[in-house]
C-alpha positions as CSV (number, residue, x, y, z in Angstrom):
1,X,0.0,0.0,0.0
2,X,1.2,3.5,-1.1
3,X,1.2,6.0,2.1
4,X,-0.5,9.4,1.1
5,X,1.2,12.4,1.5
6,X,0.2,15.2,3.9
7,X,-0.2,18.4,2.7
8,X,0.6,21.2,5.6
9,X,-0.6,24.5,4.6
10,X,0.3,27.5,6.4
11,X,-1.8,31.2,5.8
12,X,0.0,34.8,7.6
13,X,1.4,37.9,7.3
14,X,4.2,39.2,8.8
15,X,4.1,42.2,11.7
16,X,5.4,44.7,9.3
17,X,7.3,44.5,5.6
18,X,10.4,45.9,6.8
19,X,10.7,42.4,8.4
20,X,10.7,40.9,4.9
21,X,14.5,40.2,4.7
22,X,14.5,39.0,8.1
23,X,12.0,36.6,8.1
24,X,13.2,35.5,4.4
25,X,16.8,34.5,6.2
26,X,14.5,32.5,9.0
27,X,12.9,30.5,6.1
28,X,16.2,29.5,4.6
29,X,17.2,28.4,7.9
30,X,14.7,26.6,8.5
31,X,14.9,24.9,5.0
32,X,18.2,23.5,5.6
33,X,16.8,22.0,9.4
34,X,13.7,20.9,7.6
35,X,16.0,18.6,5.5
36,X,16.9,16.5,8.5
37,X,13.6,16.3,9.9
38,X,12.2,12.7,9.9
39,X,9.2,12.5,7.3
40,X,9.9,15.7,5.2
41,X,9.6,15.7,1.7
42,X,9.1,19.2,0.6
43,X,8.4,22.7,1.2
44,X,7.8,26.0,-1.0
45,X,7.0,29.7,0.5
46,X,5.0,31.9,-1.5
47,X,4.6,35.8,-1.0
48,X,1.7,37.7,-2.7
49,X,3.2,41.6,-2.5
50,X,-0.4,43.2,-3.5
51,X,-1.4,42.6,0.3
52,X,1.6,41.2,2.2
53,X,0.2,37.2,2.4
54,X,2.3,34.7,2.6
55,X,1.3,31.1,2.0
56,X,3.6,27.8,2.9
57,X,2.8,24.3,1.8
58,X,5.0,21.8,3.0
59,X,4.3,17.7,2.3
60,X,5.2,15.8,4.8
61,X,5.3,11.7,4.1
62,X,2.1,11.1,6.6
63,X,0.1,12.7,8.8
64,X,1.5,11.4,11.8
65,X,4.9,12.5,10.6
66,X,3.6,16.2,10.7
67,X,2.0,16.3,14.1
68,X,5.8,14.9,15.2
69,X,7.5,17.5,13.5
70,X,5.1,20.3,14.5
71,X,5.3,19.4,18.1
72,X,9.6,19.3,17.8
73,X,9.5,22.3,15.8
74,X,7.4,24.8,17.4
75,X,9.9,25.2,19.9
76,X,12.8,24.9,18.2
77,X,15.0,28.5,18.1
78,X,15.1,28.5,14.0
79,X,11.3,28.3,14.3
80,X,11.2,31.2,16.7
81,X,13.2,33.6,14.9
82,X,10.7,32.7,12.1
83,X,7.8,33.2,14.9
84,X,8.8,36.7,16.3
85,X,8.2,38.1,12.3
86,X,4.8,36.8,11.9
87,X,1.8,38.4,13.2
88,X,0.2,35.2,15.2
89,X,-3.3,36.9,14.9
90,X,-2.8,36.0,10.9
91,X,-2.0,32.1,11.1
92,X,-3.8,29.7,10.1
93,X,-2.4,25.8,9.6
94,X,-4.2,23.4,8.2
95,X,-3.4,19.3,7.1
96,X,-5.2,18.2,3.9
97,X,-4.4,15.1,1.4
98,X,-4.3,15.7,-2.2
99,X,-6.8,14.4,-4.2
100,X,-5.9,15.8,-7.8
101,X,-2.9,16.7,-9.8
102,X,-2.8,17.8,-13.1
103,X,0.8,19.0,-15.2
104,X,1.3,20.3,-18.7
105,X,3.2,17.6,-20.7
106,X,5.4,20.0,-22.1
107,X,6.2,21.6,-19.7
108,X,7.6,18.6,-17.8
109,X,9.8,18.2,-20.8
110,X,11.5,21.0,-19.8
C-alpha cells in the first residue's frame, strides 16, 4: 500500500514589511533543518506583494509525521526567529491530502 502524502498548509502575514529580509533569512534556515527532519519531503513559500500574504505548503510523508515535526519544531530557536516576524493573529495551519494533480506535458519536458 502506497502512504499518502500530507499536505501542511500555512496562511499569515508578517508584523510589518520591513521584516521581509529578516524573516526571508528564517525560512532558509529553516529549510536546511527541515532537511533533517524525519518525514519531510518538501516545502515551498509563496509571498503575494499586493497585500503582504504569505502562503507555505510543506508535504510531509504522513500525517502522523507532521504532528511529530510540529510538536519538535514549534519550539525549536530556528522556528522562533521565524515566529517573532509573523503576526500570530494571521496564522492559520491546516493538514489536507491531495486528491488531484494535473501537469502540462510540455512543460515537464522542460
Amino acid at each position: 500500500m502506497i502512504r499518502e502524502l500530507c499536505y501542511e498548509i500555512t496562511k499569515y502575514r508578517l508584523l510589518s514589511d520591513s521584516m521581509k529580509e529578516a524573516y526571508l533569512e528564517s525560512v532558509a534556515e529553516l529549510n536546511e533543518l527541515l532537511a533533517s527532519v524525519e518525514g519531510f519531503v518538501k516545502r515551498e513559500v509563496f509571498f503575494r506583494e499586493e497585500d503582504g500574504h504569505w502562503v507555505e505548503v510543506i508535504a510531509w510523508s504522513g500525517a502522523e509525521e507532521a504532528r511529530k515535526a510540529e510538536e519538535m519544531l514549534m519550539a525549536h530557536p530556528i522556528c522562533k526567529k521565524g515566529f517573532a516576524c509573523i503576526d500570530m493573529a494571521t496564522v492559520t495551519l491546516e493538514h489536507y491530502r491531495k486528491v488531484s494533480e494535473a501537469a502540462c506535458p510540455a512543460a515537464a519536458q522542460q
